[in-house]
C-alpha positions in Angstrom: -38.5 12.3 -14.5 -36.8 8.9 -14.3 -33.1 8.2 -14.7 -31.7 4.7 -16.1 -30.8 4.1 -12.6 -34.7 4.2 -11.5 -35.9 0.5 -12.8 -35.8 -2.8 -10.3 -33.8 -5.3 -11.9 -32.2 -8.5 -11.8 -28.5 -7.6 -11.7 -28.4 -4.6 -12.5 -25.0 -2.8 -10.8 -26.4 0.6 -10.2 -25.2 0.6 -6.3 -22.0 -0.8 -7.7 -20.6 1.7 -10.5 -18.2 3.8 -8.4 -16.7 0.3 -7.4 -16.3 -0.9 -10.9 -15.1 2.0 -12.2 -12.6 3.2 -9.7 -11.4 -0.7 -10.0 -10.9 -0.6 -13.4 -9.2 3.2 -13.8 -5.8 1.9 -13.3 -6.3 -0.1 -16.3 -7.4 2.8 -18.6 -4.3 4.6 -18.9 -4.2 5.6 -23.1 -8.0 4.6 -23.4 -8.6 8.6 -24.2 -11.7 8.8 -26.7 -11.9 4.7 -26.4 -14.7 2.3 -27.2 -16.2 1.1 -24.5 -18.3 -2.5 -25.3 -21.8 -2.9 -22.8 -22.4 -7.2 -24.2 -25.1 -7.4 -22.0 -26.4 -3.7 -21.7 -29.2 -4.5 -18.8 -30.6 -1.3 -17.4 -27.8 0.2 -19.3 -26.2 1.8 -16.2 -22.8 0.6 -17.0 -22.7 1.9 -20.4 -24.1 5.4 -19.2 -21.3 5.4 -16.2 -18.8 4.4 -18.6 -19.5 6.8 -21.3 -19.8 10.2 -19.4 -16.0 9.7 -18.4 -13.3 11.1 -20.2 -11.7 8.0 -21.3 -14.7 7.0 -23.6 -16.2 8.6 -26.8 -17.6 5.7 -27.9 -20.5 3.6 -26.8 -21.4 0.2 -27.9 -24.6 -1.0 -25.9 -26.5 -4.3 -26.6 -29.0 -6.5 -25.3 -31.6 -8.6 -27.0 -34.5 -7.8 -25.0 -37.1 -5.3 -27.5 -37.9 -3.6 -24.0 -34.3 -2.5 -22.9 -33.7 -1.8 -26.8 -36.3 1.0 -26.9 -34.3 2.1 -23.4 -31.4 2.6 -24.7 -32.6 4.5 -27.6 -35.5 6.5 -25.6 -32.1 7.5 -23.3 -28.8 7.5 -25.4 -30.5 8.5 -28.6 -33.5 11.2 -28.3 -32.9 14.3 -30.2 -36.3 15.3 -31.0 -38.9 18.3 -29.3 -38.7 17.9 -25.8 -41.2 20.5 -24.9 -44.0 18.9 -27.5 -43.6 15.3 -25.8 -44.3 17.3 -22.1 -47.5 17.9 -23.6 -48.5 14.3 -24.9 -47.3 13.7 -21.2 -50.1 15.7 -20.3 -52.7 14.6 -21.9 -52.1 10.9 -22.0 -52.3 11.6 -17.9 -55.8 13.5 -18.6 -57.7 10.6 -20.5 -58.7 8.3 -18.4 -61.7 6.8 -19.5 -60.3 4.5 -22.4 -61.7 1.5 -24.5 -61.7 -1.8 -23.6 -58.0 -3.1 -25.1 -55.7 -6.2 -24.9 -53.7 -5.1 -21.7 -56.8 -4.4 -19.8 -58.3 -7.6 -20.8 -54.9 -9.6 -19.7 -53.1 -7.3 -17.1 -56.0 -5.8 -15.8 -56.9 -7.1 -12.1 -53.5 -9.3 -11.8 -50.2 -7.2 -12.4 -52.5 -3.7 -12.6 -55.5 -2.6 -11.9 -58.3 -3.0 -14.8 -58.0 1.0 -15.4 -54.1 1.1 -15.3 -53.6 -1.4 -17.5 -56.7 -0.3 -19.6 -55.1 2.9 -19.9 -51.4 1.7 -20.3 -52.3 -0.1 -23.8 -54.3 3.1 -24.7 -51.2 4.6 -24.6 -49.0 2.4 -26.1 -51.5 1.8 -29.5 -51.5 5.7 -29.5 -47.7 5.9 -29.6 -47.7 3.8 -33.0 -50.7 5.7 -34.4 -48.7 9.3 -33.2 -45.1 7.7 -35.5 -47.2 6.3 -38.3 -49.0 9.4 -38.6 -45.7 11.5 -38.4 -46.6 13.8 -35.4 -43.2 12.4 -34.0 -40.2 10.8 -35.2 -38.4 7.7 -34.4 -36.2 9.5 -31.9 -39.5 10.8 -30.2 -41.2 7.2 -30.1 -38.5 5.6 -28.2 -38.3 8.2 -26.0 -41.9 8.3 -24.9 -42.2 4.2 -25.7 -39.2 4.4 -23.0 -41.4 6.6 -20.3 -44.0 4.3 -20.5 -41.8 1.4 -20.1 -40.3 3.0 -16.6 -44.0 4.0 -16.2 -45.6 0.9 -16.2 -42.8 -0.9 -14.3 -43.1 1.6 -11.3 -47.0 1.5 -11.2 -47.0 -2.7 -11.7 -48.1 -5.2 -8.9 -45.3 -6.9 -8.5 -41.6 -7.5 -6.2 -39.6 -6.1 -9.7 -40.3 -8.8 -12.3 -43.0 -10.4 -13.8 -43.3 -14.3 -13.1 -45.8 -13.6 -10.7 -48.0 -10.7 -8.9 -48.9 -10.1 -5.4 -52.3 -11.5 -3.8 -53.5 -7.4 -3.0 -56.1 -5.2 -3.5 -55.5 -3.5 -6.6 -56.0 0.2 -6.9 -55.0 2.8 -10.0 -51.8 4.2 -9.4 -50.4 4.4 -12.9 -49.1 8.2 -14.1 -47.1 8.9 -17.2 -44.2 10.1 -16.5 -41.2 11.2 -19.0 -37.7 10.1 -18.8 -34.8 12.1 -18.7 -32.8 11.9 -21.8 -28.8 11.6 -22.0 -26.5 14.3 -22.9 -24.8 12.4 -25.3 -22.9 15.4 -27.2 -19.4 14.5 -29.0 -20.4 11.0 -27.4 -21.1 8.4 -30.4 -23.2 5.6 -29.4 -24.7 2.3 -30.9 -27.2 0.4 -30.1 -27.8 -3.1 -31.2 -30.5 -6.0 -30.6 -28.2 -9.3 -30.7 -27.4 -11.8 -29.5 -23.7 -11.0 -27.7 -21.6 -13.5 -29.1 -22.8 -13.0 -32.7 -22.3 -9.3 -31.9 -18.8 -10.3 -30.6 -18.3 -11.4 -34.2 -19.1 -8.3 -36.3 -17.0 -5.8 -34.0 -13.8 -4.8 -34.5 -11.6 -2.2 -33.1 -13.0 -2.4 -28.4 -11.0 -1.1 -25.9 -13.0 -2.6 -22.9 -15.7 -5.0 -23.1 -17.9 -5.5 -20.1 -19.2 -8.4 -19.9 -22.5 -9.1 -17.0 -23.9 -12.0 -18.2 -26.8 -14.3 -16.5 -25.4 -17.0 -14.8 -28.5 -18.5 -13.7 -31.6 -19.9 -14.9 -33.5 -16.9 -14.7 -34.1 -16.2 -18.4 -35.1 -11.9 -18.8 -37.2 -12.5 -21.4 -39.6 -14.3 -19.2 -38.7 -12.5 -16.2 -39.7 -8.9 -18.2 -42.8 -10.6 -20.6 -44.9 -7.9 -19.8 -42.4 -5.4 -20.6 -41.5 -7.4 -23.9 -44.8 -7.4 -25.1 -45.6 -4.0 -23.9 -42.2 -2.8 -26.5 -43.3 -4.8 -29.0 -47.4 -4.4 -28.9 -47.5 -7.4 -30.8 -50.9 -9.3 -29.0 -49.7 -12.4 -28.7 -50.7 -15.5 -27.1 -50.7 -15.5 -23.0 -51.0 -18.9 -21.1 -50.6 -19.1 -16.9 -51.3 -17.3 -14.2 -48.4 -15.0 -15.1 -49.7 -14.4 -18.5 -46.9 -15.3 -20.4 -45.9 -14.9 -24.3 -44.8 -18.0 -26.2 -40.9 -18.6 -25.7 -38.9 -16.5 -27.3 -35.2 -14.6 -26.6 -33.5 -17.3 -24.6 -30.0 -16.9 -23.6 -27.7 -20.0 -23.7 -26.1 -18.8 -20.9 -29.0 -19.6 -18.4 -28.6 -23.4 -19.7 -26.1 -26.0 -19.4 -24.0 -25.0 -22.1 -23.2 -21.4 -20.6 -19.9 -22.1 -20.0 -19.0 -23.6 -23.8 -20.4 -20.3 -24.9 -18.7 -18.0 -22.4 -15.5 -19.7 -24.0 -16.6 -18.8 -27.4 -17.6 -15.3 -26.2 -13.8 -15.0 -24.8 -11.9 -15.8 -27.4 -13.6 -13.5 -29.6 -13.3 -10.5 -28.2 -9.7 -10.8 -26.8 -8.6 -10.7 -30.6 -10.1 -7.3 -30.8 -10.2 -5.7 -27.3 -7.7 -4.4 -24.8 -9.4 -5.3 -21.7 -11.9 -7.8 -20.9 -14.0 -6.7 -17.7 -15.9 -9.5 -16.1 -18.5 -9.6 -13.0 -19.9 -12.7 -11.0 -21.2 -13.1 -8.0 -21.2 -16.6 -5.9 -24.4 -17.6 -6.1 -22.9 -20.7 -7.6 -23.5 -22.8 -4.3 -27.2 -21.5 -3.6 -29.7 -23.4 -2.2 -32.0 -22.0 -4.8 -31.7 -23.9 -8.0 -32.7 -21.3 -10.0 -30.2 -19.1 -8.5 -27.2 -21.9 -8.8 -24.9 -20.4 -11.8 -24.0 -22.3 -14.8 -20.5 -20.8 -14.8 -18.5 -21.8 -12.2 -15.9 -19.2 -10.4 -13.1 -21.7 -11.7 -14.1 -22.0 -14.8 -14.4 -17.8 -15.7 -11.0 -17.2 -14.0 -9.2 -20.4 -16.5 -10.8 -18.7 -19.5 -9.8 -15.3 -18.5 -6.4 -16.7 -17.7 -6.0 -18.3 -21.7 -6.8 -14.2 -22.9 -3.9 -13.1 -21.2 -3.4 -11.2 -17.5 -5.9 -11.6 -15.1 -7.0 -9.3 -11.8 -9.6 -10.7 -9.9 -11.0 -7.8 -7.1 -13.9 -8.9 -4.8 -16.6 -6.5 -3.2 -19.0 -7.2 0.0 -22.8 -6.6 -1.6 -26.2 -7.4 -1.3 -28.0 -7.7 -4.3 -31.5 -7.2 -5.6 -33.4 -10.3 -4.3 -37.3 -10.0 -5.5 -37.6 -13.8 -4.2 -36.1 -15.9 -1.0 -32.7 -16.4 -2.2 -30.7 -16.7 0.8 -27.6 -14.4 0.1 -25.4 -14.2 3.5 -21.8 -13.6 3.0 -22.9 -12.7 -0.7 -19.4 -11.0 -2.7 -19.1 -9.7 -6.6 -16.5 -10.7 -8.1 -14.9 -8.3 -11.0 -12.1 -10.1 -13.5 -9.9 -7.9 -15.3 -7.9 -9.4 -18.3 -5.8 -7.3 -20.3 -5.6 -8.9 -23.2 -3.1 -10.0 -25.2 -2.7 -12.5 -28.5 0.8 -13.7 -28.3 2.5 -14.8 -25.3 0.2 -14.8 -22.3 1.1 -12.7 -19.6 1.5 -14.4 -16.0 -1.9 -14.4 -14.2 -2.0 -12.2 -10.6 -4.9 -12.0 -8.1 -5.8 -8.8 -6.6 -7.8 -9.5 -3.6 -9.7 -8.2 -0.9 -11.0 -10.1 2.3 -11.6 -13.8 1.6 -14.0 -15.8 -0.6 -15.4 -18.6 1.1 -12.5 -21.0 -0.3 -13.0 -20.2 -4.1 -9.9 -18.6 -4.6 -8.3 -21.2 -2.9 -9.9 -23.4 -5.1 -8.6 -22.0 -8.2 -5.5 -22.1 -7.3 
């Protein structure tokens, strides 16, 4: 069965959680049965770390990709009949020989083969007809929605995302598989669709809020189109050799504007939260210029510093690269403010090893 941890993504800080966590522990001291905010949920490894300690009760978890939104909700939500989805497992894995359908027509032969992807939309129109029919219930859907999601993804053609597929012999290798649901007992968790700094508005009362932005140009929604449209089984119009959706879901802060918004994003949740937790990497001076961030190091640390104290900690780490990003001497960067609305506190760094100059640079 597959774990939140088992999906390739752009990002994501699976390999990094003890890190963060152990990092930020010093600053959770009277955070018992706190909120802890996810902005930018991802895989939604964070969240789950986050929330099976002691310090948190609460879960907030967004991001505004339909795909990671089912997810969530197949993961932190499920409280329906295990044991009767096993055996729609089963037979969606025993029917094989399935009608021609709109994921065959478009996936087939270029990110599957013509019978995976033949049989993947099988599936998926059978999941609606299965709710609508009320054989399961919303808490059921997502779940299986979910392991066909981490299905697909593990049986697609591709390096871990979807703007382009590999020049190979195609052969079926797709198997439904379930995930395996959270224990989220005398846990509350939401889950919300947004956009983060609209979110940021509504919330009130958060005692962290992690925020993992993208800071380059790599938009998720294009990146993950096939998983999009795969949530949402919508049909819509493809175009290129990647097959893609019309635009749709893009974040301002893959354009020039991010850091204008990462401002606005700030100085929203320091009214309401204790500690702002904040991870970059410095990708900012790749050669790549899709992989150049839009947010400088400078320019996060000078925000942070207006919210109140700031902790920056540093970690050697090599990311998920699915293209030729060159990413020697690559560091994440974690910024800790604890907030605070009056008088600001006197910034500190908390450092380890060097940064190629950029702490130099910022101060």
């Amino acid at each position: 069965m597959f774990s939140l941890a088992n999906r390739r993504y752009l990002g994501a800080k699976t390999r990094l959680l003890s890190r963060i966590y152990e990092t930020l522990k010093p600053f959770l001291k009277g955070l018992e049965n706190g909120v802890f905010f996810d902005a930018f949920g991802g895989t939604g490894v964070v969240g789950e770390h986050f929330i099976k300690k002691s310090e948190f009760s609460n879960l907030i978890i967004n991001d505004f990709l339909h795909s990671n939104y089912a997810i969530f909700n197949g993961f932190f939500k499920f409280s329906g009949d295990f044991e009767k989805l096993k055996k729609f497992a089963v037979l969606f894995n025993k029917n094989k020989n399935c009608k021609e359908n709109f994921f065959g027509l478009n996936f087939g032969g270029n990110f599957f083969s013509v019978n995976d992807a033949t049989r993947i939309g099988d599936i998926r129109t059978h999941l609606d007809e299965l709710f609508e029919s009320g054989e399961i219930d919303q808490s059921e859907f997502y779940m299986l929605l979910a392991s066909l999601l981490f299905s697909a993804d593990r049986a697609a053609n591709t390096c871990g995302h979807y703007e382009a597929f590999r020049r190979v012999a195609l052969g079926d290798k797709f198997k439904f598989e379930l995930i395996r649901p959270l224990e989220m007992h005398a846990k509350n968790v939401q889950i919300f669709r947004k956009e983060t700094n609209a979110l940021a508005k509504e919330l009130k009362n958060i005692d962290v809020a992690f925020l993992d932005p993208p800071y380059n140009s790599r938009q998720y929604s294009r990146c993950y189109h096939f998983l999009e449209t795969l949530a949402k089984n919508d049909s819509p119009v493809l175009s290129g050799v990647a097959k893609k959706p019309p635009l749709e879901n893009l974040s301002e802060y893959c354009n020039v504007g991010a850091a204008v918004v990462f401002v606005e994003l700030v100085e929203s949740l320091a009214k309401k939260s204790k500690i702002l937790a904040v991870t970059y990497n410095n990708t900012y001076f790749s050669k790549s210029t899709s992989s150049q961030n839009k947010i400088s190091f400078d320019q996060i640390a000078q925000t942070l510093k207006n919210a109140g104290k700031l902790s920056v900690f540093e970690f050697d780490f090599t990311p998920f690269n699915a293209g030729k990003t060159e990413f020697d001497g690559h560091k994440e960067v974690l910024f800790v403010c604890e907030c605070c609305e009056c008088e600001k506190k006197d910034s500190q760094i908390c450092k380890k090893d060097s940064f190629g100059g950029l702490f130099d640079s910022y101060f």
